[in-house]
C-alpha positions as CSV (number, residue, x, y, z in Angstrom):
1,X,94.9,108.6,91.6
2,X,97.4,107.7,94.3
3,X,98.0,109.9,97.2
4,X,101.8,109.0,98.8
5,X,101.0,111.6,101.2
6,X,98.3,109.6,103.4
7,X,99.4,106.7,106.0
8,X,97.7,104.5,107.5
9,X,98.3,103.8,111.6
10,X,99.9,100.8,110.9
11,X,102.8,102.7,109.1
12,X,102.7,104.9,111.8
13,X,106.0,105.0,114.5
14,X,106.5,107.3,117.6
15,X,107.1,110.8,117.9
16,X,103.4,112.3,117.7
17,X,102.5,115.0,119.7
18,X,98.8,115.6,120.9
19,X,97.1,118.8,120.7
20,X,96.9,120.8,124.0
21,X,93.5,120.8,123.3
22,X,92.8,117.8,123.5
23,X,90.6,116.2,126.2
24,X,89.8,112.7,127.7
25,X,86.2,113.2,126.9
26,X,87.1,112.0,123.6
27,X,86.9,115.5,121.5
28,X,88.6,117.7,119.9
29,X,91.8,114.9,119.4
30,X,94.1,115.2,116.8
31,X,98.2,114.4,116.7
32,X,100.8,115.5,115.0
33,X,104.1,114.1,113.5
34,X,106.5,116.1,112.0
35,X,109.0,113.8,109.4
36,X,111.3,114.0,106.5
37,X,110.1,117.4,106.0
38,X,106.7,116.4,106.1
39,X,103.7,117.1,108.8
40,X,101.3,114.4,109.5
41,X,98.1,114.5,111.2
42,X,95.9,112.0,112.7
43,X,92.7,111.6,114.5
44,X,94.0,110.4,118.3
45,X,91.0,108.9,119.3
46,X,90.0,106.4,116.6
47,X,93.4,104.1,116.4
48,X,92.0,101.5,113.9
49,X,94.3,100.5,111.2
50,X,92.7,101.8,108.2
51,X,92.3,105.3,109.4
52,X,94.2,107.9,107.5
53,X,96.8,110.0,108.7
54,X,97.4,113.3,106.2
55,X,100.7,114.3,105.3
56,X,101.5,117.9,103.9
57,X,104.7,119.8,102.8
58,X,106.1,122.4,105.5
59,X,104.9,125.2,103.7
60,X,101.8,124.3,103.4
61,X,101.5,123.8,107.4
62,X,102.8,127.1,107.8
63,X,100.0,128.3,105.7
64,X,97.3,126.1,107.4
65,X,98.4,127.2,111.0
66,X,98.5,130.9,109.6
67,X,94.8,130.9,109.2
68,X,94.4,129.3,112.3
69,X,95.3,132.4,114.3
């Protein structure tokens, strides 16, 4: 099965934001990238080139940040 909707940081370009959150103990860090309709998320503090980022649809990041408040 193929997922087109996962990146790795090598494909990844500028424009992330990081999470207020966020801190420079080293937890709690993710980023996010909003493109071609799509929102990506990535773990901030681990940069190597085979980590993931996750993409998902708009709707379904409106649903995710629903339940998040």
């Amino acid at each position: 099965m193929t997922h087109n909707n996962v990146r790795t940081y090598d494909e990844a370009g500028e424009g992330w934001y990081k999470s207020s959150f966020s801190n420079s103990a080293g937890g709690s860090c993710v980023e996010v990238k909003r493109d071609q309709g799509q929102f990506f998320v990535r773990d901030s503090k681990d940069k190597r080139a085979d980590q993931p980022i996750i993409g998902v649809g708009s709707a379904s990041w409106a649903a995710f940040l629903s339940t998040l408040s």
